[in-house]
C-alpha positions as CSV (number, residue, x, y, z in Angstrom):
1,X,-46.6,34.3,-28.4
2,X,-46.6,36.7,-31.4
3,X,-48.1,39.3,-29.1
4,X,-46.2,41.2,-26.5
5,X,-47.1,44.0,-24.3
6,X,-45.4,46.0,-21.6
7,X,-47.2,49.4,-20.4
8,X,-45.4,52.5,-21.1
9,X,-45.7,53.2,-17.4
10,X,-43.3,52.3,-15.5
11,X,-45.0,52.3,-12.2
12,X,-47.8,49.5,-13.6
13,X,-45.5,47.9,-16.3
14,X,-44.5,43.8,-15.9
15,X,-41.4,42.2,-17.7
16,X,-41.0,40.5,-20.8
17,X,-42.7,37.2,-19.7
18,X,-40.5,34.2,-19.0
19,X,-41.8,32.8,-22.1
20,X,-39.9,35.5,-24.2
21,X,-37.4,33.5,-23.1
22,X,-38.1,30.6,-23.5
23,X,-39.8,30.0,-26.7
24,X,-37.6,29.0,-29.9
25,X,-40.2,30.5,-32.0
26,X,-39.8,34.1,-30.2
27,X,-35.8,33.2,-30.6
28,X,-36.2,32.8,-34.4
29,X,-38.4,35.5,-35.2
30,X,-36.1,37.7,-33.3
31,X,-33.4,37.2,-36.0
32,X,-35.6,38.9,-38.8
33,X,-37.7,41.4,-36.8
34,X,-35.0,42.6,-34.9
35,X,-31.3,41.9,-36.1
36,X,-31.9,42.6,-39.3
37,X,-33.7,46.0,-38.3
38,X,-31.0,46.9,-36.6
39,X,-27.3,48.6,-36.6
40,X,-24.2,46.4,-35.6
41,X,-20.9,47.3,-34.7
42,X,-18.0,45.8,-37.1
43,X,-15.2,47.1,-35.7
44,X,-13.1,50.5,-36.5
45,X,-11.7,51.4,-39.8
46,X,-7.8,51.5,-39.1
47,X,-8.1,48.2,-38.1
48,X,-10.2,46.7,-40.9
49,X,-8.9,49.1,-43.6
50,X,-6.1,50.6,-43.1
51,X,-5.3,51.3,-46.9
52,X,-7.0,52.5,-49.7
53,X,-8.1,50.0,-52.2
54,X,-8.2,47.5,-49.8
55,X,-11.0,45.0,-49.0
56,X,-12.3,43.1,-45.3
57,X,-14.7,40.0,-45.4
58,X,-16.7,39.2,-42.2
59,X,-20.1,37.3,-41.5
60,X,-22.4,39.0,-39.5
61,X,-23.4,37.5,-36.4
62,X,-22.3,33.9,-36.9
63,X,-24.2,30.8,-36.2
64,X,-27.6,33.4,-36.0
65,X,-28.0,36.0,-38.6
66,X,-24.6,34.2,-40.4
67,X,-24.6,37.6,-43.2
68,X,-21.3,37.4,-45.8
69,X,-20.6,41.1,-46.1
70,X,-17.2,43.0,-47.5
71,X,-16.2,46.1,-46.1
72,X,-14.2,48.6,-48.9
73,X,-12.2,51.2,-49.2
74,X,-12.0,52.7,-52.5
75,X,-8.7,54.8,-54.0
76,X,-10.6,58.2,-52.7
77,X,-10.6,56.6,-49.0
78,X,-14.5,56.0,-49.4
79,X,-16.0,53.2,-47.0
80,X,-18.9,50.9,-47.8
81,X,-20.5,48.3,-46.6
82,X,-21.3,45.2,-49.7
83,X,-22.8,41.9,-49.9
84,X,-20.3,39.4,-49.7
85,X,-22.1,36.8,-52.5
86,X,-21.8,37.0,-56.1
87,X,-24.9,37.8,-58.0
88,X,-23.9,34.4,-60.4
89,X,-23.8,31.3,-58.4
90,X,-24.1,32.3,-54.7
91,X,-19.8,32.4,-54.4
92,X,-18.5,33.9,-51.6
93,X,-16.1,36.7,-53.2
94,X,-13.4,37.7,-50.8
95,X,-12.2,35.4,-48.5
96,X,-9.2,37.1,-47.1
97,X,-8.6,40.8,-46.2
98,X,-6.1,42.5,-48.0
99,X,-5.5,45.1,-51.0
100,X,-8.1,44.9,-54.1
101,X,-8.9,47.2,-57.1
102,X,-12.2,45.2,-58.3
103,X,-13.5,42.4,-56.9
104,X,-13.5,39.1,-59.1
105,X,-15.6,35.7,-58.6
106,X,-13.4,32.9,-58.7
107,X,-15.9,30.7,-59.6
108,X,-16.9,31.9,-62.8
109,X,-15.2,34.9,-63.5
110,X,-17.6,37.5,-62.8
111,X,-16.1,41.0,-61.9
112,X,-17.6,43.8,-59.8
113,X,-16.3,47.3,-59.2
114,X,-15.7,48.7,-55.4
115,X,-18.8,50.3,-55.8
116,X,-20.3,46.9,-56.2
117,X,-21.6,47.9,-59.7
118,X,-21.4,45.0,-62.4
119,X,-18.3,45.0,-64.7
120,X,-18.1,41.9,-66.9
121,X,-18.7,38.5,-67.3
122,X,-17.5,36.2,-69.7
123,X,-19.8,34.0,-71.8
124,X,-22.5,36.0,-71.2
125,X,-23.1,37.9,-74.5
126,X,-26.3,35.8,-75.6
127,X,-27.9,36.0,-72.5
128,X,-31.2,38.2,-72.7
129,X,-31.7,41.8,-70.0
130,X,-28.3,41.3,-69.0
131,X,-26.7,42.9,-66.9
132,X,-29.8,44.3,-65.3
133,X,-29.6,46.2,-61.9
134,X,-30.0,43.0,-59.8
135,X,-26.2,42.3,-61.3
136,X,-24.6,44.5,-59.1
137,X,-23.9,43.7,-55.4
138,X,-26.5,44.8,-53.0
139,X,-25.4,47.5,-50.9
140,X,-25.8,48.2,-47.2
141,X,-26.2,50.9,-45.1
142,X,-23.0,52.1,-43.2
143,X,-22.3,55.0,-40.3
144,X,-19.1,56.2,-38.9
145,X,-18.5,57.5,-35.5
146,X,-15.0,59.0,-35.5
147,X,-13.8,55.9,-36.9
148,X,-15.7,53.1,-35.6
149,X,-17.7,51.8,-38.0
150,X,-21.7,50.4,-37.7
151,X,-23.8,48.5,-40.5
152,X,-27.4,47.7,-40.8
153,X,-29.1,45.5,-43.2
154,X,-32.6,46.7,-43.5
155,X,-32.4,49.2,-40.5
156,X,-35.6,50.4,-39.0
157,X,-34.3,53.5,-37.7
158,X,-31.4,56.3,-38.5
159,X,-28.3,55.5,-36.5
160,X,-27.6,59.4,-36.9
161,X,-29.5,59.7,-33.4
162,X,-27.5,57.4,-31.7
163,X,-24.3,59.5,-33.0
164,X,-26.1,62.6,-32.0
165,X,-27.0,61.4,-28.2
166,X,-23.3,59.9,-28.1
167,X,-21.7,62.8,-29.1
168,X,-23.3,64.8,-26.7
169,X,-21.0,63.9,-24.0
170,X,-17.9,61.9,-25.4
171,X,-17.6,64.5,-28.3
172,X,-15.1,65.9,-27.1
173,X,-13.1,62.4,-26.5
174,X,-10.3,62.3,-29.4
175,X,-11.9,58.5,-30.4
176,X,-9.1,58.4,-33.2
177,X,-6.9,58.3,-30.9
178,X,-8.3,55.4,-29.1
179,X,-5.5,52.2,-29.9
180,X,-7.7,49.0,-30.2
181,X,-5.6,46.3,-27.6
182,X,-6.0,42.7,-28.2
183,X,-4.0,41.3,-25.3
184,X,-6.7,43.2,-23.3
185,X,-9.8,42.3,-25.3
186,X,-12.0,38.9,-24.7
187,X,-14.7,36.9,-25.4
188,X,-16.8,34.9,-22.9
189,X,-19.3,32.3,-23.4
190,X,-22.2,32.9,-21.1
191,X,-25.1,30.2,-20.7
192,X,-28.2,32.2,-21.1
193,X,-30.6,34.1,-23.3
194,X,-29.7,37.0,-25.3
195,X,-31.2,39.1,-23.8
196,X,-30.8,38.1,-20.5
197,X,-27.5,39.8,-20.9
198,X,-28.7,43.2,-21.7
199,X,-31.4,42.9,-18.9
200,X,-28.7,43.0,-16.9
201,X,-26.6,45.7,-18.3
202,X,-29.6,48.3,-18.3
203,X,-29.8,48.4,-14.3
204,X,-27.4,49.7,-11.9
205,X,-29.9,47.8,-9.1
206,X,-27.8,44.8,-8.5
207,X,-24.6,46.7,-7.7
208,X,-24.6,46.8,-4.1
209,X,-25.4,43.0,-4.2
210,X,-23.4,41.6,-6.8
211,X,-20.1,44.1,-7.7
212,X,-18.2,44.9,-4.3
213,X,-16.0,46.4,-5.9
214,X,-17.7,48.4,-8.1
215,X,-19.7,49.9,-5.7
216,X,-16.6,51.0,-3.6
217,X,-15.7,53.2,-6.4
218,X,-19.4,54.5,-7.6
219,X,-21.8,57.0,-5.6
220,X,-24.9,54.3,-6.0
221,X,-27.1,56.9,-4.8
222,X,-26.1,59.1,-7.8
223,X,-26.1,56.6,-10.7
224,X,-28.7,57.6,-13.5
225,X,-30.3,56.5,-16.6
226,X,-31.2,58.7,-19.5
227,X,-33.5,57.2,-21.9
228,X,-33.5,58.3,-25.6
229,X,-35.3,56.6,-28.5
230,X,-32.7,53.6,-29.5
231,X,-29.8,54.3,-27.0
232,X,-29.7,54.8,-23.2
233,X,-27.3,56.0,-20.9
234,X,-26.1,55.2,-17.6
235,X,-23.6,57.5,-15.4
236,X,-21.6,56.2,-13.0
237,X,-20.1,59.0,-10.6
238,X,-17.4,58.5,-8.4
239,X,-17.0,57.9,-4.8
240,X,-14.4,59.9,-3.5
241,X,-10.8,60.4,-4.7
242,X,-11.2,58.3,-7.9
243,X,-10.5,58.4,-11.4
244,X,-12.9,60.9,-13.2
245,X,-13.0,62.3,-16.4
246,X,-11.4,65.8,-17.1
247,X,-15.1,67.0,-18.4
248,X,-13.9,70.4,-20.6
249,X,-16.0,73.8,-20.0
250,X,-19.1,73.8,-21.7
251,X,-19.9,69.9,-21.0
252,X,-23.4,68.9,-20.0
253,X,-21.5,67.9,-16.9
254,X,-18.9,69.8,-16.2
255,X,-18.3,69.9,-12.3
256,X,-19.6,66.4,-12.0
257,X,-17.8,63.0,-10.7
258,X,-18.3,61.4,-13.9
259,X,-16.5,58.2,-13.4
260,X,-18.1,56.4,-16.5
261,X,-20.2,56.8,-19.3
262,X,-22.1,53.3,-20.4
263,X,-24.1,53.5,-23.5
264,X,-26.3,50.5,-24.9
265,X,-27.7,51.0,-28.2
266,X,-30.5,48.7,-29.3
267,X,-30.7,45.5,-29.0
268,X,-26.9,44.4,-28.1
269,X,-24.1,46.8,-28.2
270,X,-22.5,48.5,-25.1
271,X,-20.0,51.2,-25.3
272,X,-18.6,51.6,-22.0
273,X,-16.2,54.8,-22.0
274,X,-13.7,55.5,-18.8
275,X,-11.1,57.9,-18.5
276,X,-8.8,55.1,-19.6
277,X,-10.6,55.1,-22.8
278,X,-13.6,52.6,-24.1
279,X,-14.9,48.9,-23.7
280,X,-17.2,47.6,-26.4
281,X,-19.3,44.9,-25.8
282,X,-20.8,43.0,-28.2
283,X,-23.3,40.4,-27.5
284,X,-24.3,37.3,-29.7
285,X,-27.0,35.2,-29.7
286,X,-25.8,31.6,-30.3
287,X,-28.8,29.7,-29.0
288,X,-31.5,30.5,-27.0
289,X,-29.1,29.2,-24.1
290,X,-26.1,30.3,-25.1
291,X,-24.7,34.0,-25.7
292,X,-20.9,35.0,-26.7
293,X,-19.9,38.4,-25.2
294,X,-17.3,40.0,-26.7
295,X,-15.0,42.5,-25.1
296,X,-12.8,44.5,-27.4
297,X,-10.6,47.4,-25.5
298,X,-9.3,51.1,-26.9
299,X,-7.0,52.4,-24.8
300,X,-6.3,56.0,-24.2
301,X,-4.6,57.1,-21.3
302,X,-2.7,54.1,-20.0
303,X,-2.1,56.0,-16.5
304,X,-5.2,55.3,-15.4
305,X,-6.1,51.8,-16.6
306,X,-7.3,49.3,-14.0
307,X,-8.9,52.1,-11.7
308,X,-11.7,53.2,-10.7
309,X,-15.1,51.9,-12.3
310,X,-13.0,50.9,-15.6
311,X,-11.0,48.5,-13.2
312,X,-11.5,44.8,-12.8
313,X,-13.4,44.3,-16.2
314,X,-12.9,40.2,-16.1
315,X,-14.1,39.9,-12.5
316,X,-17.1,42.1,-12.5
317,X,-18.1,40.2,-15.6
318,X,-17.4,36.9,-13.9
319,X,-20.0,37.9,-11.4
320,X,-22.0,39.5,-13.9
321,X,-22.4,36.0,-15.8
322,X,-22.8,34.5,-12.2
323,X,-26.0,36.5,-12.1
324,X,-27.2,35.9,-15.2
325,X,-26.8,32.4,-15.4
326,X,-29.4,31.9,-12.4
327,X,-31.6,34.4,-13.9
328,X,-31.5,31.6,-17.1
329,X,-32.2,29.3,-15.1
330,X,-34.6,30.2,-12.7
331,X,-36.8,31.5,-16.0
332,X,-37.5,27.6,-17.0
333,X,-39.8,27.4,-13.4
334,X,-43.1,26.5,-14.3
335,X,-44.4,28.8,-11.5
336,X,-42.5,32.5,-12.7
337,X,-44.8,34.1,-15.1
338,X,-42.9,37.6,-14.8
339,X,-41.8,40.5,-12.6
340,X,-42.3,43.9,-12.0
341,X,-40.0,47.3,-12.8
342,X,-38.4,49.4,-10.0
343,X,-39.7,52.3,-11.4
344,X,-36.5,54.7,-10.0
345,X,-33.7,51.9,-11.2
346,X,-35.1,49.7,-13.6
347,X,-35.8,52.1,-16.3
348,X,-33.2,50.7,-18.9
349,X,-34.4,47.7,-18.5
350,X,-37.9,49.0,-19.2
351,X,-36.9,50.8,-22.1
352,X,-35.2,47.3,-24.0
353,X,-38.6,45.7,-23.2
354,X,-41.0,48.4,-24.7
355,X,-38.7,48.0,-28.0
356,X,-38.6,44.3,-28.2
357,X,-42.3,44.1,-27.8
358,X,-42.7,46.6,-30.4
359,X,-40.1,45.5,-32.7
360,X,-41.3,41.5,-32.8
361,X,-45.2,42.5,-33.5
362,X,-43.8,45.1,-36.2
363,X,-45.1,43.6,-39.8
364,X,-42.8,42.8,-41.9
């Protein structure tokens, strides 16, 4: 199962087969030929570091990748993304966020810089080719859109392209202003695969059958997918008299309906943007049975929050989940080998398959 294929045409491509989703193996190897590869979302930077000199621990995708890095600030306001392990012993450096001019081992007293360069170590002075480069802390790439702030460890491809498709239509969106709400954000436990989940996402198809709701609010017969190397688009336009964005002059779609922009950039982040402001979606593998979905909410204009396609977030995920769930299940049949792409709605999904069969025969 190291080999996967799906054709670049549309019109004669099959899915992923079910084994993709069912195989450990394929589970595993997706950690290191595609997670690592690629760009995560860590959350925005007044959140995480609001001060200068100031320091925020996190583990990157727990219980899968399970990655110690430290986000800084330095006294100029600079943000960078460093390994989270001291070069000594292994030690785990900061374990609580907070305000930091160097960063010191407790274990044995080695001392870094904010830059992660080496600084001193005590009881070191007889030791031979010391310090040597592989004494500082490895550093990782980091990118910044308006505030929100993305990592990757080895990353396979720039993240300045996602920015650049983004930009092209919630540029002119004033994400700083964006206020991160707690009591509104959530995490779900769903019981499938991974990927399962973004399958899902990437199709508009299912709307008339699973999201009532929804689909009283969206023109179904409108809703389209753009496809760009590492991050597709889908845009939902209204159905009538409801909330829309205020799309300035000059916008790729100014004069349109535009009741929500959903972005999913490759493999598992979603960044759903409605004129009440932005739902990102994060989703985690756990096991190849179990996913955690996590919803974290910026709110904008709080005049228009549960309308239109931005409304009922917790129930169209309920029946999302619902969905996906079966789909889990029915994928363990003996008899289902795999399925075949509507070539005018199914595009998205398409697109995640071409790059996970790409990605997981990559060498390494």
């Amino acid at each position: 199962m190291d080999t996967f294929y799906i054709d670049p045409d549309i019109k004669k491509a099959a899915t992923l087969p079910a084994e993709f989703y069912r195989s450990q193996a394929v589970f595993d190897k997706l950690k290191e030929k595609v997670f690592v590869k690629a760009w995560h979302w860590i959350g925005d930077e007044y959140s995480l570091l609001p001060l200068s000199e100031s320091v925020y621990p996190l583990v990157l995708l727990e219980n899968y990748l399970t990655e110690p890095l430290l986000i800084v600030r330095d006294k100029d306001g600079t943000i960078s993304c460093l390994s989270n392990v001291c070069t000594h012993r292994g030690n785990l450096l900061v374990q609580h966020p907070g305000k930091a001019s160097n960063l010191l081992c407790r274990y044995h007293g080695k001392r870094f810089g904010l830059d992660g360069s080496f600084k001193s170590m005590p009881a070191f002075k007889e030791a031979e080719n010391f310090p040597s480069p592989c004494d500082d802390l490895p550093r990782f790439s980091l990118k910044n859109l308006a505030g929100h702030l993305f990592v990757a460890l080895d990353p396979a491809f720039d993240f300045s392209e996602v920015i650049e498709r983004m930009n092209e239509r919630i540029g002119f969106l004033p994400l700083q202003e964006f206020k991160r709400d707690d009591s509104l954000s959530k995490d779900y436990i769903v019981n499938c695969h991974w990927a399962l989940y973004c399958d899902n996402y990437l199709e508009g198809f299912h709307i008339p059958f699973v999201h009532e709701d929804l689909q009283a609010v969206l023109d179904y017969g409108a809703y389209t997918t753009e496809v760009y190397k590492h991050v597709n688009l889908q845009i939902g336009y209204a159905d009538g008299g409801e909330e829309v964005f205020d799309l300035p002059e000059g916008h790729i779609d100014h004069g349109k309906s535009v009741a929500a922009y959903y972005y999913w950039v490759f493999p598992n982040m979603m960044f759903n943007f409605y004129p009440w402001g932005l739902s990102v979606n994060i989703v985690r593998p756990l096991s190849i049975q179990k996913t955690k979905v996590s919803f974290i909410t910026y709110v904008y204009d709080e005049t228009t929050l549960n309308t239109g396609a931005g409304a009922l977030l917790d129930k169209v995920e309920r029946e999302d989940e619902f969905v996906v769930e079966g789909v889990h299940k029915g994928l363990q049949s003996r008899f289902y080998k795999a399925g075949r792409f509507s070539p005018s709605m199914e595009k998205g999904v398409h697109h995640f398959h071409r790059l996970l069969a790409s990605y997981i025969q990559q060498e390494s």
